[in-house]
C-alpha positions as CSV (number, residue, x, y, z in Angstrom):
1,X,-78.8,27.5,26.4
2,X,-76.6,27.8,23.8
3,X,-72.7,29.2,24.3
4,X,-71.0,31.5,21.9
5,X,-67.1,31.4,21.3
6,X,-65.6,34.5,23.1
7,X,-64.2,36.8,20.5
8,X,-60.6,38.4,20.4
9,X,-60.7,41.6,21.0
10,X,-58.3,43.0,18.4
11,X,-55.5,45.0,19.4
12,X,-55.6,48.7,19.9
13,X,-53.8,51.0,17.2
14,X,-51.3,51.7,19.6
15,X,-50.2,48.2,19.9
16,X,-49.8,47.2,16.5
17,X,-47.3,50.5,15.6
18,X,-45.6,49.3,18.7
19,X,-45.1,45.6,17.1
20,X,-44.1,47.8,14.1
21,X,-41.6,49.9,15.5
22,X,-40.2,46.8,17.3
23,X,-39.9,44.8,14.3
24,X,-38.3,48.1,12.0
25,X,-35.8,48.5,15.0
26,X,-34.9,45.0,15.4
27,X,-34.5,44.5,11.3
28,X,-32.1,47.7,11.2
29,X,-29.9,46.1,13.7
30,X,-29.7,42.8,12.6
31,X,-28.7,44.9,8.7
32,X,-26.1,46.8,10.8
33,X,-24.8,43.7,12.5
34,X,-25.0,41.9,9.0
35,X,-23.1,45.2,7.8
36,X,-20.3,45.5,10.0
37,X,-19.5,41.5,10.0
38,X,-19.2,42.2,6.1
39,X,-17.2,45.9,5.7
40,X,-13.6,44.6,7.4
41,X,-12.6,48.0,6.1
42,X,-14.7,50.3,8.0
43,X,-14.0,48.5,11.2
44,X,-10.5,48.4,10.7
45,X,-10.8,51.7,11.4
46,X,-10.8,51.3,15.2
47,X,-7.8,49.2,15.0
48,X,-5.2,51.5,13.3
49,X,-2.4,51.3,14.0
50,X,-0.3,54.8,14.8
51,X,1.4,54.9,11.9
52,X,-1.9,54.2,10.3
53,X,-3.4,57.2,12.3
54,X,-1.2,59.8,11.4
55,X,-1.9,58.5,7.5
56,X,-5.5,58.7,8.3
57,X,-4.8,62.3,9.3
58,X,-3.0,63.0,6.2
59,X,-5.5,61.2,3.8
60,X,-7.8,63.7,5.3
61,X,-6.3,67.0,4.6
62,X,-4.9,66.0,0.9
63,X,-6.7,62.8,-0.7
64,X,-10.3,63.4,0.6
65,X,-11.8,65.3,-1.9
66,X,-10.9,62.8,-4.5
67,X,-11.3,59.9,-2.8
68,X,-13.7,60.1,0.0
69,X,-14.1,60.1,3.3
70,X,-14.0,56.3,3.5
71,X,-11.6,55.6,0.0
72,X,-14.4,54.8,-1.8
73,X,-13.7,57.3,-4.5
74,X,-16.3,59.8,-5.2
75,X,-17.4,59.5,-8.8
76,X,-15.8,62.2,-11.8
77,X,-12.9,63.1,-9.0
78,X,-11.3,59.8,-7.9
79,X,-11.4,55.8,-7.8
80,X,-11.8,53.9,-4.9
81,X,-8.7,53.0,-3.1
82,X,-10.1,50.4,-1.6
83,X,-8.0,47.0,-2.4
84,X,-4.9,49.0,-4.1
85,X,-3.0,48.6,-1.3
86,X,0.6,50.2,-0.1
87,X,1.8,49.9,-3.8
88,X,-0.4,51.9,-5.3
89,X,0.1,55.0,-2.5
90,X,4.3,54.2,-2.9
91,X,3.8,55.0,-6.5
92,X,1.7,57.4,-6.6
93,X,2.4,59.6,-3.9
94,X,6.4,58.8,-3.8
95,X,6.6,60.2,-7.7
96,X,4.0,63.1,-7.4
97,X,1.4,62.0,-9.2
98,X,-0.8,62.6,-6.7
99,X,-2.3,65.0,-5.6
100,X,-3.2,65.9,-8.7
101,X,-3.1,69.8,-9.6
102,X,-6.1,69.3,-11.6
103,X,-8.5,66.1,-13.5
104,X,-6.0,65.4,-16.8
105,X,-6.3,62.4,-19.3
106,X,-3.2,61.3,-17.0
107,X,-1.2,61.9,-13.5
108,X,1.8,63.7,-14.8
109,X,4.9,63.3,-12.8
110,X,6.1,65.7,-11.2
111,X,8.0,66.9,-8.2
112,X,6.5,65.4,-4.8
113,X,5.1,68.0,-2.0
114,X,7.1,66.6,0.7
115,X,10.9,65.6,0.4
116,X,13.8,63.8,1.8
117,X,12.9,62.0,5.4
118,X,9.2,64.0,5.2
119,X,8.2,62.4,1.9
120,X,9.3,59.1,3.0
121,X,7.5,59.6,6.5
122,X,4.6,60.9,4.9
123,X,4.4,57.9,2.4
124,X,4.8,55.1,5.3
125,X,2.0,56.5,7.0
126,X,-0.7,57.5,3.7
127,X,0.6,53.7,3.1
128,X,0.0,51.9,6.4
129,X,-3.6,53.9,6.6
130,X,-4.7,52.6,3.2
131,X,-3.1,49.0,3.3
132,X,-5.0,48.4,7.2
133,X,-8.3,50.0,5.3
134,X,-8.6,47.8,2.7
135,X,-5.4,45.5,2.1
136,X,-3.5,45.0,-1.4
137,X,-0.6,44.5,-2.9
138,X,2.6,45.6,-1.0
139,X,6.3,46.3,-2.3
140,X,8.3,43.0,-1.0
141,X,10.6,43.9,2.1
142,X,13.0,41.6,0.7
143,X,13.4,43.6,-2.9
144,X,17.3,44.1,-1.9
145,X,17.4,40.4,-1.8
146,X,15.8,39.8,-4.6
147,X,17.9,42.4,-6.5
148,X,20.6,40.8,-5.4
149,X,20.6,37.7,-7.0
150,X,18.7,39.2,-10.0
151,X,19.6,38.1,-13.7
152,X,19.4,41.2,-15.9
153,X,19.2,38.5,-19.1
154,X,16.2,37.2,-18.1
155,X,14.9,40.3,-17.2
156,X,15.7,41.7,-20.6
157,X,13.9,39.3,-22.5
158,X,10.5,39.6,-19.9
159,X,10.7,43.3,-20.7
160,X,11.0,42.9,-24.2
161,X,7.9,40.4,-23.9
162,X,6.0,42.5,-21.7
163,X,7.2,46.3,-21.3
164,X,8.8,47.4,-24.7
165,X,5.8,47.5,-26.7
166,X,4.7,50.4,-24.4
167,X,7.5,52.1,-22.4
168,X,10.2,51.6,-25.9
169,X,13.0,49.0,-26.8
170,X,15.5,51.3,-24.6
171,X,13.2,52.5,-21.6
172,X,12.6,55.7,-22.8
173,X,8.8,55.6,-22.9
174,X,6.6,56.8,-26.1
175,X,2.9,58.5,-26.7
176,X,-0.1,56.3,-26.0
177,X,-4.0,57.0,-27.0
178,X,-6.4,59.4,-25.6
179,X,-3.9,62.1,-24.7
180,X,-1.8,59.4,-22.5
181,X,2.0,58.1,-22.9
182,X,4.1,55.8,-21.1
183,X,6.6,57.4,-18.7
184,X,10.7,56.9,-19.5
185,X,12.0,54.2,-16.9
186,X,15.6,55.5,-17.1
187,X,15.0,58.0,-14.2
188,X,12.5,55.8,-12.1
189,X,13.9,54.0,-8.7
190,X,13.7,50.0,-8.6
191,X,10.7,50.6,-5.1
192,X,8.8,52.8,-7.7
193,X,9.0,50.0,-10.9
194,X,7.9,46.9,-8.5
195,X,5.0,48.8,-7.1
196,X,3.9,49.8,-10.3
197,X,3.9,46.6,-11.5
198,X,1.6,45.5,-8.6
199,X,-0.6,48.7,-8.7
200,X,-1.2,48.9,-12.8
201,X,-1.1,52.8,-12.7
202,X,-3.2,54.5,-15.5
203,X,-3.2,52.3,-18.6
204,X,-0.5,49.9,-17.6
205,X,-1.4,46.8,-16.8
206,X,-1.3,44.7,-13.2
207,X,1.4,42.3,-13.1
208,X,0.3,40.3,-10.0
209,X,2.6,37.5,-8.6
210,X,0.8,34.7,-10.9
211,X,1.7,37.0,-13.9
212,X,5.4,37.5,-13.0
213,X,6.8,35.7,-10.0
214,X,8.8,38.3,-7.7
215,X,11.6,37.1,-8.9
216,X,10.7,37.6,-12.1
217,X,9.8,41.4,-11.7
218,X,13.6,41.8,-9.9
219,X,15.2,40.6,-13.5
220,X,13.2,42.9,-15.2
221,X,14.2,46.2,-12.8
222,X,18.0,44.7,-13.0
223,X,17.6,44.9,-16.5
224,X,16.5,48.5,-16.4
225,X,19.1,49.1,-14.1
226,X,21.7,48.5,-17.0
227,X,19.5,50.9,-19.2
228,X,19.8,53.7,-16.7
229,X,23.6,53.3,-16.7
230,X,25.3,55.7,-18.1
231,X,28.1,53.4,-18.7
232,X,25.9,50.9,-21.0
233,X,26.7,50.6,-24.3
234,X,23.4,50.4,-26.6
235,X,25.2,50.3,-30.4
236,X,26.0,52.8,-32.4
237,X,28.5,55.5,-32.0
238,X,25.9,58.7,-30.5
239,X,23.3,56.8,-29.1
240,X,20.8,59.2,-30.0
241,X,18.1,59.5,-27.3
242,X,19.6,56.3,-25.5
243,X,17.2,53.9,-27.7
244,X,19.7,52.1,-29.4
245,X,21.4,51.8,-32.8
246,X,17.4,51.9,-34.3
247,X,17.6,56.0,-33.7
248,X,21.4,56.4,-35.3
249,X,20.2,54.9,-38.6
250,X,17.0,56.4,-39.0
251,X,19.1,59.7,-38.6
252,X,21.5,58.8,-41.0
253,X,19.2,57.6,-43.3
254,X,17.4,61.3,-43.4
255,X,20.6,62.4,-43.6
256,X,21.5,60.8,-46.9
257,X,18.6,61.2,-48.7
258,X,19.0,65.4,-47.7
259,X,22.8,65.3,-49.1
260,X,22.1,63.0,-51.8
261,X,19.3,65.3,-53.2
262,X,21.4,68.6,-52.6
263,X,24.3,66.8,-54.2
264,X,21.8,66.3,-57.8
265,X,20.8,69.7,-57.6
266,X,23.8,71.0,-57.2
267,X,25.2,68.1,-60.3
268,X,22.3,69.5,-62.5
269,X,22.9,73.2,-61.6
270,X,26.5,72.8,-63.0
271,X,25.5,70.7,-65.9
């Protein structure tokens, strides 16, 4: 007698999608645990805090559309905010860039949509919502400190190295390419210059901490703080435009050459 090697039966249709479905389901959750461990933002989202909340709601009804329903920007309309951090929404918002009326080459400034004790409500809380979502920089609560013991010398020669070339010798800003232009500093409040600094808005770029030490940004605002004094003597006797004594002799200089060549014409006429 010989004996043959019982076969397997193989397994029935039913059982292999089964196995299938089992493995798809258990490979989908292990990606969404995988996911979640990795997106720290998204699942901050539980974790808000109520000031964040209330910025959440606010995000919602103004920034959205630009932005996205997670800050991940939403591509032709806005960037993600993602990583910008406090500073960016402090400058931004707080000097009415944003919400922008309408997609331009740049933000323009303009008057905010909230004001007094609102704006600065609303801006805490479009802050806190954004910083818990993705973290970034922040404006220093110790910028009065700083201030403080600032040294508008040193902070006039870092501008000189690192602002003038842009926003002008005297603060007063000038044209840049593609339809852009550095804004005039003589109006702007010291919260607004740090956090532009950290944020980089438009074509301006970031001046992190290992770029300029906070110290170092709180000369340069002290030195702008002597620019937007009206008290501050640049040169000259009119100060034309506030950029210094550069402006006065360019005028006078197309002043002269006008009189001196009405001056021979009017020699010649008589001759």
């Amino acid at each position: 007698m010989t004996s043959e090697t019982p076969r397997r039966r193989p397994r029935s249709r039913g059982r292999r999608r089964l196995g299938a479905s089992l493995k798809l389901v258990g490979a989908l959750l292990l990606a969404g645990f995988v996911y979640t461990a990795f997106a720290p933002g998204l699942a901050a989202q539980d974790q808000l805090s109520p000031t964040a909340v209330e910025g959440k709601q606010l995000y919602e009804n103004n920034c959205i559309s630009c932005h996205g329903s997670n800050a991940q920007g939403v591509e032709g309309r806005g960037p993600s905010l993602i990583g910008v951090g406090a500073a960016a929404v402090e400058f931004q918002v707080g000097t009415g860039r944003m919400p922008m009326a309408r997609q331009e080459a740049q933000a323009p400034q303009k008057p905010p949509l909230w004001e007094g004790e609102e704006l600065e409500r609303v801006v805490a809380a479009i802050s806190a919502y954004i910083q818990e979502l993705g973290g970034g920089p922040e404006v220093p609560d110790n910028l009065p400190a700083l201030l403080a013991n600032a040294d508008p010398a040193v902070g006039g020669e870092l501008y000189r190295i690192n602002c003038s070339s842009c926003h002008a010798y005297g603060g007063g800003g000038g044209p840049l390419s593609s339809g852009s232009d550095a804004p005039s500093l003589l109006e702007t409040s010291e919260r607004h210059i740090y956090a532009a600094m950290l944020h980089g808005p438009q074509n301006m770029p970031v001046f992190g901490d290992n770029q300029l030490t906070p110290e170092e940004k709180a000369d340069i605002i002290a030195y702008l703080q002597t620019l937007q004094s009206e008290e501050t003597d640049r040169g000259g006797l009119f100060d034309l435009g506030r950029y210094g004594p550069s402006t006065e002799g360019m005028a006078i200089f197309l002043v002269g050459i006008v009189a001196l060549t009405l001056a021979s014409l009017w020699i010649a006429g008589k001759s």
